[in-house]
Backbone as numpy.savetxt, mean C-alpha at the origin, in Angstrom:
# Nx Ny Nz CAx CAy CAz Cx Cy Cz
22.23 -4.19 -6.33 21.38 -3.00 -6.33 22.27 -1.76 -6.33
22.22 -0.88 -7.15 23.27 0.04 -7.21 22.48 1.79 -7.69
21.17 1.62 -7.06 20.52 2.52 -6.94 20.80 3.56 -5.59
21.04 4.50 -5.47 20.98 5.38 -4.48 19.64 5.87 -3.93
19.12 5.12 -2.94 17.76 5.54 -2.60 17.64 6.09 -1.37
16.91 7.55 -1.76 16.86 8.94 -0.92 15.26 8.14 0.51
15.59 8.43 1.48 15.27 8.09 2.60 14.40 9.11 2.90
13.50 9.58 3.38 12.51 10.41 3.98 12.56 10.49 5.48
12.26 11.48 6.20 13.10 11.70 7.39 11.87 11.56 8.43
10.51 11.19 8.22 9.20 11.24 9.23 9.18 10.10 10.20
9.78 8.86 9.81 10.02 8.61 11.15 11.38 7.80 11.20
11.85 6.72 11.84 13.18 6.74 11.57 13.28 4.80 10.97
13.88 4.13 10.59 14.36 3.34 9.70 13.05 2.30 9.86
12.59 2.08 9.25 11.57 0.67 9.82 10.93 -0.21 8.49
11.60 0.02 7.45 11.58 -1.08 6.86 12.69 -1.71 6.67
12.83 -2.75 5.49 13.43 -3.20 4.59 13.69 -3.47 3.57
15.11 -3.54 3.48 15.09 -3.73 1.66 16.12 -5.02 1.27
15.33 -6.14 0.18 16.16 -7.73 0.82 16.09 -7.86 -1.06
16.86 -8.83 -1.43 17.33 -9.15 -2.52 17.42 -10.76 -2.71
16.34 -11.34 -3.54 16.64 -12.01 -3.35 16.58 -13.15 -5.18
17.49 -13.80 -5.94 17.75 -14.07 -7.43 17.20 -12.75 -8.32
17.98 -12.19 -7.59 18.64 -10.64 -8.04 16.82 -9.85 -8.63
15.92 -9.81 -7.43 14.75 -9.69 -7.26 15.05 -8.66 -6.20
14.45 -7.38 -6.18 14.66 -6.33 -4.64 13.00 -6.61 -4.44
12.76 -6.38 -2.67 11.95 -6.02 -2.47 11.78 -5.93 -1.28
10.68 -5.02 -0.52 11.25 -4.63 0.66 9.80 -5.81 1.95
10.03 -5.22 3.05 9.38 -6.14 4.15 9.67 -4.71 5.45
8.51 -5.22 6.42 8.11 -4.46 7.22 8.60 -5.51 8.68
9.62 -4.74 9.49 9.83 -5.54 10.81 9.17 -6.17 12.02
7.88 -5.39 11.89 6.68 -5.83 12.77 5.73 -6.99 11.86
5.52 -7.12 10.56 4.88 -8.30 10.15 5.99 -9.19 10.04
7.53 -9.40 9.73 8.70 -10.39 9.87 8.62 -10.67 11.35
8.20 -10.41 12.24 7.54 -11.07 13.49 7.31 -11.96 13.74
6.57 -12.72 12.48 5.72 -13.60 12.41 5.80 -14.24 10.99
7.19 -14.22 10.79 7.09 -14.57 9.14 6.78 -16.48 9.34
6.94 -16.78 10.57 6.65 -18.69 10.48 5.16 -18.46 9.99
4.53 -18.05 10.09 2.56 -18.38 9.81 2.33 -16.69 8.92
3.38 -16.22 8.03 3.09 -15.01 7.74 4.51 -14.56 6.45
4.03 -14.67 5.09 5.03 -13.90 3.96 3.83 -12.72 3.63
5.34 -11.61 3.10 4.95 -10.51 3.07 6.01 -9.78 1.78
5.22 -9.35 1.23 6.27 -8.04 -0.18 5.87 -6.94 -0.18
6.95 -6.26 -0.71 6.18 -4.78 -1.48 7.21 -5.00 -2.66
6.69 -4.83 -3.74 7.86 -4.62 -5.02 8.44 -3.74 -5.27
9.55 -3.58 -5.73 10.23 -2.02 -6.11 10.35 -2.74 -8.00
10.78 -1.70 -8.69 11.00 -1.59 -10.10 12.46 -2.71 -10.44
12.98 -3.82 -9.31 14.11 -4.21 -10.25 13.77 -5.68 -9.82
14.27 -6.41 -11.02 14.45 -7.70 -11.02 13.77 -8.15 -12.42
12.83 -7.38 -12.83 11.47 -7.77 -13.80 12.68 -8.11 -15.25
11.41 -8.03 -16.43 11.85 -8.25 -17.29 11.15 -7.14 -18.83
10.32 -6.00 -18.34 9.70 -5.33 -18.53 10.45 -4.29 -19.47
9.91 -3.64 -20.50 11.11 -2.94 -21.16 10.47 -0.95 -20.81
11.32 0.02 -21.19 11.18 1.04 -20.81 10.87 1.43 -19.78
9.69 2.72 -20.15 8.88 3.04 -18.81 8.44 2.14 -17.83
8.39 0.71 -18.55 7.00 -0.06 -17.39 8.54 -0.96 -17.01
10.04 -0.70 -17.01 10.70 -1.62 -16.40 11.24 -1.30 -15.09
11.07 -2.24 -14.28 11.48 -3.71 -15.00 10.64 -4.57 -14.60
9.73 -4.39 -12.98 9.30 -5.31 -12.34 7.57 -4.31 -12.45
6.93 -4.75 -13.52 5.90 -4.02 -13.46 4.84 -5.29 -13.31
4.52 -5.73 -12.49 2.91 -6.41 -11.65 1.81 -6.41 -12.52
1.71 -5.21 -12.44 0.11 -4.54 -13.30 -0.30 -5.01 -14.68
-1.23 -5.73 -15.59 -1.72 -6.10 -16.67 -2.50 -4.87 -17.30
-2.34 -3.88 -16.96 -3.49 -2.92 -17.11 -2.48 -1.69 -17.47
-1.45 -1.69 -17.68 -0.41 -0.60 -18.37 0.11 -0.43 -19.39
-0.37 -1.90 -20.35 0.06 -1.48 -21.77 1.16 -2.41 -21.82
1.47 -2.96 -21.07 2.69 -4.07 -21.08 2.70 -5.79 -21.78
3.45 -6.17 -22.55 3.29 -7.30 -22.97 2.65 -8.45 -21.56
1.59 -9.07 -22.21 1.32 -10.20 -20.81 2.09 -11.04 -20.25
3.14 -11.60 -21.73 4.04 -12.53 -21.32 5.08 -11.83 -20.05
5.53 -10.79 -20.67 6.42 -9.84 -19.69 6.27 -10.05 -18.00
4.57 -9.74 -17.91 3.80 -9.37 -16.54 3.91 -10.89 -16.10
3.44 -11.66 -16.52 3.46 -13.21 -16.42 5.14 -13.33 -15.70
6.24 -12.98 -16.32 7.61 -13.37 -15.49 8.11 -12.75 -14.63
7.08 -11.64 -14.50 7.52 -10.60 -13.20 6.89 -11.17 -12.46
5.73 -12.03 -12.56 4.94 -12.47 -11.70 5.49 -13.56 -10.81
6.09 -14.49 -12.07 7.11 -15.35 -11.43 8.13 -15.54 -10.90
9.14 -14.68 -11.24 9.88 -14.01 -10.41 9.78 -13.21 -9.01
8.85 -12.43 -9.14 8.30 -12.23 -7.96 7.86 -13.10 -6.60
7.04 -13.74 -7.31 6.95 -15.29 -6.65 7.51 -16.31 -6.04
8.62 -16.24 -6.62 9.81 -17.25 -6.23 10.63 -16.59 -4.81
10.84 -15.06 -5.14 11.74 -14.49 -4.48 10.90 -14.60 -3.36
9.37 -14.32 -2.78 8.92 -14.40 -1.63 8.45 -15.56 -0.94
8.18 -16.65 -2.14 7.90 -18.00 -1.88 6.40 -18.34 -2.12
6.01 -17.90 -3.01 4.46 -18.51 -3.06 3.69 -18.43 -4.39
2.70 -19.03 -4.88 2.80 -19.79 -6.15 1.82 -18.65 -6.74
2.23 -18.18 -7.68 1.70 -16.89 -8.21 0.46 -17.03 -9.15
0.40 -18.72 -9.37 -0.91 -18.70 -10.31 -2.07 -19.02 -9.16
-2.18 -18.88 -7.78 -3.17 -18.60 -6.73 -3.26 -17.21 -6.59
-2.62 -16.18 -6.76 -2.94 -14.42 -6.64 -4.14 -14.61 -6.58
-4.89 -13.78 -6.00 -5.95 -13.25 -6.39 -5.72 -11.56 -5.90
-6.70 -10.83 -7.01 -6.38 -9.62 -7.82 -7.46 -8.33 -6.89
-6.70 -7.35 -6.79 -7.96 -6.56 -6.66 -7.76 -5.84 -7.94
-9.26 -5.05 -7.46 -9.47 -3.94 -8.59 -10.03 -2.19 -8.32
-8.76 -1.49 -8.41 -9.00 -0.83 -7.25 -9.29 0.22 -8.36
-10.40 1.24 -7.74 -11.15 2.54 -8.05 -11.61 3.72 -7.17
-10.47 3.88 -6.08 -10.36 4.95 -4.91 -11.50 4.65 -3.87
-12.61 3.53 -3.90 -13.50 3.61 -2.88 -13.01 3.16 -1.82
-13.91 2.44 -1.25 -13.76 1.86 0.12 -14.81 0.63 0.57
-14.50 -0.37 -0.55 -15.14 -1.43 -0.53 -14.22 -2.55 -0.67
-14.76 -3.87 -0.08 -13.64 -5.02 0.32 -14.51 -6.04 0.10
-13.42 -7.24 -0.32 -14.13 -8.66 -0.60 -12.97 -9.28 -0.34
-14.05 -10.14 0.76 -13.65 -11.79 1.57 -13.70 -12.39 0.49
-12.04 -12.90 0.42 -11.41 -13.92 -0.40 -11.26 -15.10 0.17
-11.85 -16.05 -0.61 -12.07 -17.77 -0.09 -10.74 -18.15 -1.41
-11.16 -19.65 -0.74 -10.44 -20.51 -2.07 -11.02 -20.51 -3.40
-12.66 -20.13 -3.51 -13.15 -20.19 -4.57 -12.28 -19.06 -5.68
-11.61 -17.99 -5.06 -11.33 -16.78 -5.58 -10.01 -16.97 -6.30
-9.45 -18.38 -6.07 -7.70 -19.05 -6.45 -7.68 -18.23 -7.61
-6.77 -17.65 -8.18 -6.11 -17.29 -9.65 -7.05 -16.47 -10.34
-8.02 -15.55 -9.48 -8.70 -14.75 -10.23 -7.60 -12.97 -10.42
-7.84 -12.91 -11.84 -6.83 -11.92 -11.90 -5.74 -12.03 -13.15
-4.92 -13.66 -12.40 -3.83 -14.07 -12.98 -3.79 -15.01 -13.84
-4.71 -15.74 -13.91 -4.98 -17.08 -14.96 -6.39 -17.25 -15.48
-7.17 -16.79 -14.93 -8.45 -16.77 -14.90 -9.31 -15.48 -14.56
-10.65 -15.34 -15.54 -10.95 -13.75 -15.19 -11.65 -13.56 -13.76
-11.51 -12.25 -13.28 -11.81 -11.94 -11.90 -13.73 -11.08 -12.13
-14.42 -11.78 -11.39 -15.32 -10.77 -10.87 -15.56 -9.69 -9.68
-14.04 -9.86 -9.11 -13.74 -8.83 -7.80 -13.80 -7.41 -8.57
-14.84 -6.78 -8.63 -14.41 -5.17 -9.35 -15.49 -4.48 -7.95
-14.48 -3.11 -8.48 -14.62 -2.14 -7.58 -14.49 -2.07 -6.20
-12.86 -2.99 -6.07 -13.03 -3.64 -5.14 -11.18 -2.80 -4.56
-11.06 -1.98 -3.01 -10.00 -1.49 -2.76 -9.40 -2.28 -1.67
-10.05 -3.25 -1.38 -9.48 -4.10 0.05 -9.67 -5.75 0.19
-8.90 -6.10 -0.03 -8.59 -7.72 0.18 -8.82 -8.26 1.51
-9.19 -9.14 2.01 -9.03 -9.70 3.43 -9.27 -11.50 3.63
-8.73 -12.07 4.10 -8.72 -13.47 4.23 -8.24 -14.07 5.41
-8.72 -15.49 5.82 -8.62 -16.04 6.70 -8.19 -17.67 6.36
-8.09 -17.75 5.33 -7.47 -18.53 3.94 -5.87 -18.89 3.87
-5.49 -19.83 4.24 -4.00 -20.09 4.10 -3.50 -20.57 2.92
-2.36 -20.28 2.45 -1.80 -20.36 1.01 -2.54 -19.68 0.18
-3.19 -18.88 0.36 -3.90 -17.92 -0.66 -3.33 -16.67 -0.98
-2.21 -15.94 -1.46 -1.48 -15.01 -1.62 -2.79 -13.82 -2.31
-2.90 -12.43 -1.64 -3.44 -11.81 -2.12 -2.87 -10.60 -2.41
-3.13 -9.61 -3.68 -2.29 -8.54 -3.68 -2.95 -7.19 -4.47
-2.20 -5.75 -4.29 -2.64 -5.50 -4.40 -1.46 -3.88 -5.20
-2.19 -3.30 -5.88 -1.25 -2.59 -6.73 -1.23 -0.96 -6.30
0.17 -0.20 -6.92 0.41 1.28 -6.28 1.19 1.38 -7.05
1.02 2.87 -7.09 1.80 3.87 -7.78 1.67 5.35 -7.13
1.99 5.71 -6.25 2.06 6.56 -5.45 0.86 6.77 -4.09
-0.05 5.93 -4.35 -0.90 5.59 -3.41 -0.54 4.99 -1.79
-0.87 4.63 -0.68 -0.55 4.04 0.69 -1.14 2.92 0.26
-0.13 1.93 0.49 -0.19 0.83 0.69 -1.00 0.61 2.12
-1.80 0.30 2.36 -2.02 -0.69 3.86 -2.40 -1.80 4.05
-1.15 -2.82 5.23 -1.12 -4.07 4.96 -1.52 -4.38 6.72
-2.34 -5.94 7.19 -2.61 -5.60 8.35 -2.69 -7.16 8.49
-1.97 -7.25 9.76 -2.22 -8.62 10.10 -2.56 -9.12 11.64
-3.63 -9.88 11.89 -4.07 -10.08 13.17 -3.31 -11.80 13.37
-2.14 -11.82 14.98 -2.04 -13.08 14.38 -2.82 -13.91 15.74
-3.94 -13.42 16.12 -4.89 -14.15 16.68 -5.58 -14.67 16.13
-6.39 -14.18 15.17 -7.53 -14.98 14.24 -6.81 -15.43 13.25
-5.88 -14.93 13.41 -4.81 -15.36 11.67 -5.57 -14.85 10.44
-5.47 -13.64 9.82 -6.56 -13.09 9.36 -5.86 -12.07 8.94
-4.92 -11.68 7.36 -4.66 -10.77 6.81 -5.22 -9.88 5.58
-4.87 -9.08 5.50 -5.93 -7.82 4.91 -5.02 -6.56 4.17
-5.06 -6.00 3.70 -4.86 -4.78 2.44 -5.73 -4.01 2.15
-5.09 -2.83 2.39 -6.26 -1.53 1.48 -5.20 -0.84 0.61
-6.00 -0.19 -0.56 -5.36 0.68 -0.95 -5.73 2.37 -1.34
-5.04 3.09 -0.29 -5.65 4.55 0.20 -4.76 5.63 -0.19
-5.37 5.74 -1.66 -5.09 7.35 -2.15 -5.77 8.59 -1.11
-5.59 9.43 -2.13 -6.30 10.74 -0.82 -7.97 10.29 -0.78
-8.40 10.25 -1.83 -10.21 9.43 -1.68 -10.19 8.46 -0.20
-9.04 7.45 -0.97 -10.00 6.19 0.15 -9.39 6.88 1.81
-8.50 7.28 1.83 -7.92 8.29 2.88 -8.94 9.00 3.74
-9.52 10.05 2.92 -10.69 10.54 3.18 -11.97 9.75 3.70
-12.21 8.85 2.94 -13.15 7.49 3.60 -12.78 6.67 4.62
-11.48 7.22 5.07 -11.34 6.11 6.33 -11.03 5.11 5.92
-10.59 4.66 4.92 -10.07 2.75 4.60 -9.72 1.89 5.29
-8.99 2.98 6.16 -8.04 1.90 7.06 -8.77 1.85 8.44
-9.46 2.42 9.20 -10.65 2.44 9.98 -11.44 1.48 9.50
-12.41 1.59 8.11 -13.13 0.69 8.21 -12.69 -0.47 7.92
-11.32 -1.15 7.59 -10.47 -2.19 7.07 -10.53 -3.06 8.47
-10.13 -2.04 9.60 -9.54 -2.71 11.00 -11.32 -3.24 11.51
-12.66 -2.27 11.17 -13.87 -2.28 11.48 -14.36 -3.37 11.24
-14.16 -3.62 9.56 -14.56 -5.29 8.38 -13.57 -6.48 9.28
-12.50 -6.28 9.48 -11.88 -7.38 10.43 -12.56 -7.57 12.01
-13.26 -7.08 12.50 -13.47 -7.26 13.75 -14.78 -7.76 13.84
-15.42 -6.82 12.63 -17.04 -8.12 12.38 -17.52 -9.23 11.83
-16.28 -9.33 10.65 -16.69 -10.65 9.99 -15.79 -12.16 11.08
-14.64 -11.21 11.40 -13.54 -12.89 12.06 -13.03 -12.35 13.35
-13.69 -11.12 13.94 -13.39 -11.34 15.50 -12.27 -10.43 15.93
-11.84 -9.87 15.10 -10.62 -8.99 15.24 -10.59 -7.70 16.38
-9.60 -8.02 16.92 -9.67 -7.26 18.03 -8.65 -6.05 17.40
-8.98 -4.52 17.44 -8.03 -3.75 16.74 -6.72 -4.32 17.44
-6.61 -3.94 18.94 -5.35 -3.60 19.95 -4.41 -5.02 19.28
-4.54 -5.88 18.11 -4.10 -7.27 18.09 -3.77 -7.26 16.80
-3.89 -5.84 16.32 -3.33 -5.75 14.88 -2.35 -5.41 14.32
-1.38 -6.22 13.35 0.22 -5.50 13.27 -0.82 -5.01 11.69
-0.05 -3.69 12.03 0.24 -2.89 10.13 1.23 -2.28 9.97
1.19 -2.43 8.73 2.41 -1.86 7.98 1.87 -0.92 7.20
2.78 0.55 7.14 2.12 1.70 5.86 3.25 1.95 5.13
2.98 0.83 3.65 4.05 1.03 2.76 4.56 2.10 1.89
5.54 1.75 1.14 5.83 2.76 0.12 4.74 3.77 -0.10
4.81 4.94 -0.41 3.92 5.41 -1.38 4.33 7.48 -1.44
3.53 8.30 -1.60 4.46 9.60 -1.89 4.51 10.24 -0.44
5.74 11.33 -0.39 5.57 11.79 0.97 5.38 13.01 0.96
5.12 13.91 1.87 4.66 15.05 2.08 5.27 16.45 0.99
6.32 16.23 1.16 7.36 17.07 0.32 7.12 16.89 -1.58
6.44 15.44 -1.87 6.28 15.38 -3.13 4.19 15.85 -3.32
4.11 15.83 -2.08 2.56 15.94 -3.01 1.83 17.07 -2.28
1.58 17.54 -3.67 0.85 18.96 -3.22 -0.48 18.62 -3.84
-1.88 19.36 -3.06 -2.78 18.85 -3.30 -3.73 20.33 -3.65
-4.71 20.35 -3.93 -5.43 21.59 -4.20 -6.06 21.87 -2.88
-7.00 23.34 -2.67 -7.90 23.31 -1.77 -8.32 22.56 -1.69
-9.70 22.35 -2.67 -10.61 21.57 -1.91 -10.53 20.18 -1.36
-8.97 19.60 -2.20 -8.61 18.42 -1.26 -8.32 18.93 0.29
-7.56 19.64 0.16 -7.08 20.19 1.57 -8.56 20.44 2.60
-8.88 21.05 2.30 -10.65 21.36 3.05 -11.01 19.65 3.26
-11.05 18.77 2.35 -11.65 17.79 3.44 -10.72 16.82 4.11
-9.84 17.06 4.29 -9.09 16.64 5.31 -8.47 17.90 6.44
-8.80 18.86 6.50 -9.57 19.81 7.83 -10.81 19.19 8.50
-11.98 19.03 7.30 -12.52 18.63 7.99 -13.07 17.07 9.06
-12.38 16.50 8.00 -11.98 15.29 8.68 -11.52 14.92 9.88
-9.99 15.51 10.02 -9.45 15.86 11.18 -9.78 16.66 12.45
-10.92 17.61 11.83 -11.60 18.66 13.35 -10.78 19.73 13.12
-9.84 20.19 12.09 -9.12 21.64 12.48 -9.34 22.75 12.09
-10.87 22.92 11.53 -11.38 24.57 11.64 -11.23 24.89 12.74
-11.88 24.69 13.84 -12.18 25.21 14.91 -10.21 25.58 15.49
-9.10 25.03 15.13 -8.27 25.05 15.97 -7.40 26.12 14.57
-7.78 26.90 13.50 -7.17 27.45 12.37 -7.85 28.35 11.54
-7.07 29.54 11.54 -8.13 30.46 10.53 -7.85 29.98 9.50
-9.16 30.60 8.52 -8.98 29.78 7.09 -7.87 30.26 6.31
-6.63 29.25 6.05 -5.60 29.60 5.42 -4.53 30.08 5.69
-4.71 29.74 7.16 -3.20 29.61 7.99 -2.90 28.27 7.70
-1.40 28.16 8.42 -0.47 26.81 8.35 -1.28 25.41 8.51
-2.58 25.44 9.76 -2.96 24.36 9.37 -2.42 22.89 10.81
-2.56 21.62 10.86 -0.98 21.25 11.26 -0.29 20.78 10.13
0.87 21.54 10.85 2.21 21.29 9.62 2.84 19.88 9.66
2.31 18.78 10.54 3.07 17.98 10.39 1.74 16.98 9.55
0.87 17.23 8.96 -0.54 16.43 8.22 -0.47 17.14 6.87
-0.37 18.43 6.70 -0.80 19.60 6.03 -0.59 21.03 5.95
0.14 21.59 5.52 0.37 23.01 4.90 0.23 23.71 4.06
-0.45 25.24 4.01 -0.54 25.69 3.11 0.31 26.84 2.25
0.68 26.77 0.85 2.16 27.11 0.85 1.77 28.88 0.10
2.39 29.34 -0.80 2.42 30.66 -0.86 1.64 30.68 -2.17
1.41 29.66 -3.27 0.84 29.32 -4.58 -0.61 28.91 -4.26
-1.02 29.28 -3.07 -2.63 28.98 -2.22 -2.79 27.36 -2.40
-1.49 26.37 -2.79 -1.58 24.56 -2.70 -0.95 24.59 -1.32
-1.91 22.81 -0.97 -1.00 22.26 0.03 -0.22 21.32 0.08
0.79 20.89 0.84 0.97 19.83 0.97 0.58 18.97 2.19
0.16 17.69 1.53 -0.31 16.39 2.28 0.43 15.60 2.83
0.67 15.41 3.68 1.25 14.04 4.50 0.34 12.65 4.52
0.15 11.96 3.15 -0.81 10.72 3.59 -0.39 9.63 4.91
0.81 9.61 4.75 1.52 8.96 5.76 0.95 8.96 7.32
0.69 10.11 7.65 0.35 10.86 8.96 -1.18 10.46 9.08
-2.01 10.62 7.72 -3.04 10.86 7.65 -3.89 9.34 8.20
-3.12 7.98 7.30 -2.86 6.71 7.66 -2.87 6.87 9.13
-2.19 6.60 9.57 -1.55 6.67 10.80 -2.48 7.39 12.08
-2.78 8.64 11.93 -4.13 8.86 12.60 -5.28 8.10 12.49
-5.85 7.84 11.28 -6.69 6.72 11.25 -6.76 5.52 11.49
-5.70 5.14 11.46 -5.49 3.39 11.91 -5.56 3.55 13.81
-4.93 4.94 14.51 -4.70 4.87 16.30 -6.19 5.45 16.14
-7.50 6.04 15.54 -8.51 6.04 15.85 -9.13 5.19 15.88
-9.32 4.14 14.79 -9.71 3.15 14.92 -9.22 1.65 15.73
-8.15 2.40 17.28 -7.85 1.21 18.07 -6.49 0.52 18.07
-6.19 0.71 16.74 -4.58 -0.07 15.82 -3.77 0.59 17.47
-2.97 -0.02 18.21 -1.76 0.39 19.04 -0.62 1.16 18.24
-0.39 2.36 18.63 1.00 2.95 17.86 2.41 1.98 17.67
2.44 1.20 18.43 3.59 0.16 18.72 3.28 -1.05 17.90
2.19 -0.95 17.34 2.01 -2.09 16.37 2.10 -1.35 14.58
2.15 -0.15 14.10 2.28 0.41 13.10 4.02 0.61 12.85
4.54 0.04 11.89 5.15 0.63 10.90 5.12 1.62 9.79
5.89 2.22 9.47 5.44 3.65 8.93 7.08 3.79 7.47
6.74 3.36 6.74 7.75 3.85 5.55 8.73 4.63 5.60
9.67 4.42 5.22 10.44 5.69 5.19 11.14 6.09 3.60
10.42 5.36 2.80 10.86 5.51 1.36 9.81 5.80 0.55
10.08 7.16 -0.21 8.91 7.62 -0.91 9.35 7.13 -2.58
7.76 6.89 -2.51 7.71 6.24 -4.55 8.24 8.03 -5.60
7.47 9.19 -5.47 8.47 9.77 -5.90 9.42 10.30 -5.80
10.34 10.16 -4.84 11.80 10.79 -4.40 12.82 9.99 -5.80
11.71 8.21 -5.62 12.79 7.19 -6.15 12.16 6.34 -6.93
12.13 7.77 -8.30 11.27 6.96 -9.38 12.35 5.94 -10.22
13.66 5.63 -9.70 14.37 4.63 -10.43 14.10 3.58 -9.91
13.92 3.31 -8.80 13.31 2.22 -7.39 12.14 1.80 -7.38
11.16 2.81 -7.48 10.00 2.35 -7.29 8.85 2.89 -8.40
7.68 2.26 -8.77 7.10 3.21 -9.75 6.44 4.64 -9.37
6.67 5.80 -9.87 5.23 6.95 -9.49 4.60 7.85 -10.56
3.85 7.69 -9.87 2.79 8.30 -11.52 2.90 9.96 -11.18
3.57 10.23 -10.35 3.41 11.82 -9.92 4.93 12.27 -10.96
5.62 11.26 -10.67 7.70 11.38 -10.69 7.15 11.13 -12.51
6.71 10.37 -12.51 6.55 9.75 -14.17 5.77 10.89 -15.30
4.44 11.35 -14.67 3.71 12.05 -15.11 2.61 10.59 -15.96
2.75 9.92 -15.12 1.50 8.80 -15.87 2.64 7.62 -16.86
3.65 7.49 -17.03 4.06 6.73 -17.68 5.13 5.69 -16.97
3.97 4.79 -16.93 5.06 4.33 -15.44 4.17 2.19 -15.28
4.47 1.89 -14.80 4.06 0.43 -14.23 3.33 0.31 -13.05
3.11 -0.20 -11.99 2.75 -0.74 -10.90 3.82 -1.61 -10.37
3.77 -1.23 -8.62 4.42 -1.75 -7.47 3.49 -2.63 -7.04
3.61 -3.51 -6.05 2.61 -4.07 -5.69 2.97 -4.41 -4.13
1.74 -4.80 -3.41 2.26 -5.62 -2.25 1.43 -7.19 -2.01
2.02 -7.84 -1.79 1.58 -9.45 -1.54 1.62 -9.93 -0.24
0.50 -10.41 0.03 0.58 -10.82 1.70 0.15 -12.80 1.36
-0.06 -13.46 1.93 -0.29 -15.01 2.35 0.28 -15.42 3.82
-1.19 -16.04 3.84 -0.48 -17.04 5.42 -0.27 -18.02 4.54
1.19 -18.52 5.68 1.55 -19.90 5.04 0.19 -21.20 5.60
């Protein structure tokens, strides 16, 4: 690996980055906890076989990329984390905040076989050997694992599903369908952009004021908090999704001591990882893969 990858300074080292038949990809120290009853990925851009923009390790079928291509990233991918890639099953994500319980019936929908999972931003299973995954390009990854019920789960929370609470109602859908106790939940908040790369308009900014409760504590169009949100001199802000995650997961119960928190942003390190912000839209998909063994 002979990439120089710029580090983000919000909280301090807590992932990883592992290599493995010259495959990168990174892992979170609080779900490696439990890697005996628990594999875990996030992809970065090397190992694939993908040409240009969409190289090397591009996941995604939906970018314009030869299938065969996606097919050996798949396998490759696969190998390097250990689990059989023609079981994936696929989401299909469209910024909401809707989820589907994945059984065995759901084996290889996506990857070998067509999927009726649409409109669908959150994976969750209680299903062993069932690898489920789920795709990014500058979006928050969120990955969550209870290892009481044994019961892992994924959202994926742009500023929309952000705004909807994803990860609230993610930890909510785990506690009603299989018993999930939040205080018993490890997550991880992967790759995705950080504060410094994403500037957002008002009216994004306005609903995450109001979300958060901070009219009452800010005149309109002061600073704001600066460590969620600021507003800069071009009347844009910038967003901290990271933070934003992260408040929502300790509202909804998640223990701070059970969250991991990224420290590598998709556009700082558009040679590393894919971003559609760094790219301007011409770019592949990252992905993350969870399975109980």
């Amino acid at each position: 690996m002979n990439i120089d990858i710029k580090y983000i300074k919000y909280h301090d080292k807590c992932c990883n980055i592992k290599e493995k038949n010259e495959v990168t990809y990174i892992t979170f120290p609080k779900l490696e906890e439990y890697e005996d009853d628990l594999l875990h990925g996030f992809s970065t851009r090397l190992g694939g076989v993908s040409k240009e923009h969409l190289s090397a390790m591009n996941l995604s079928f939906t970018r314009g990329d030869d299938p065969d291509n996606v097919m050996e990233n798949h396998r490759r991918f696969a190998a390097a984390l250990g689990y059989d890639e023609n079981r994936l099953v696929f989401s299909d994500q469209v910024h909401k905040t809707e989820f589907h319980k994945v059984t065995e019936a759901d084996v290889g929908k996506g990857i070998v076989r067509e999927s009726d999972i649409k409109e669908i931003d959150g994976l969750v299973t209680d299903v062993r050997n069932v690898p489920i995954i789920t795709f990014y390009a500058d979006c928050v990854p969120l990955m969550f694992y209870d290892p009481v019920h044994h019961v892992i789960a994924m959202a994926h929370s742009g500023w929309k599903g952000t705004v909807g609470r994803i990860g609230e109602k993610m930890v909510r859908y785990m506690g009603s369908v299989y018993g999930s106790d939040p205080s018993d939940i490890i997550c991880a908040i992967a790759p995705s952009i950080c504060q410094e790369c994403y500037e957002v308009s008002e009216d994004v900014a306005e609903q995450f004021i109001e979300m958060f409760g901070l009219e009452d504590d800010i005149e309109k169009g002061s600073m704001c908090d600066k460590e969620l949100l600021y507003k800069k001199p071009n009347g844009k802000y910038q967003l901290n999704l990271y933070k934003a995650c992260e408040m929502i997961l300790l509202d909804a119960g998640v223990l701070k001591e059970h969250i991991d928190i990224t420290d590598i942003c998709t556009c700082c390190n558009p040679e590393f990882l894919f971003s559609h912000r760094a790219s301007r839209g011409m770019r592949g998909n990252n992905a993350a893969v969870m399975m109980m063994r």
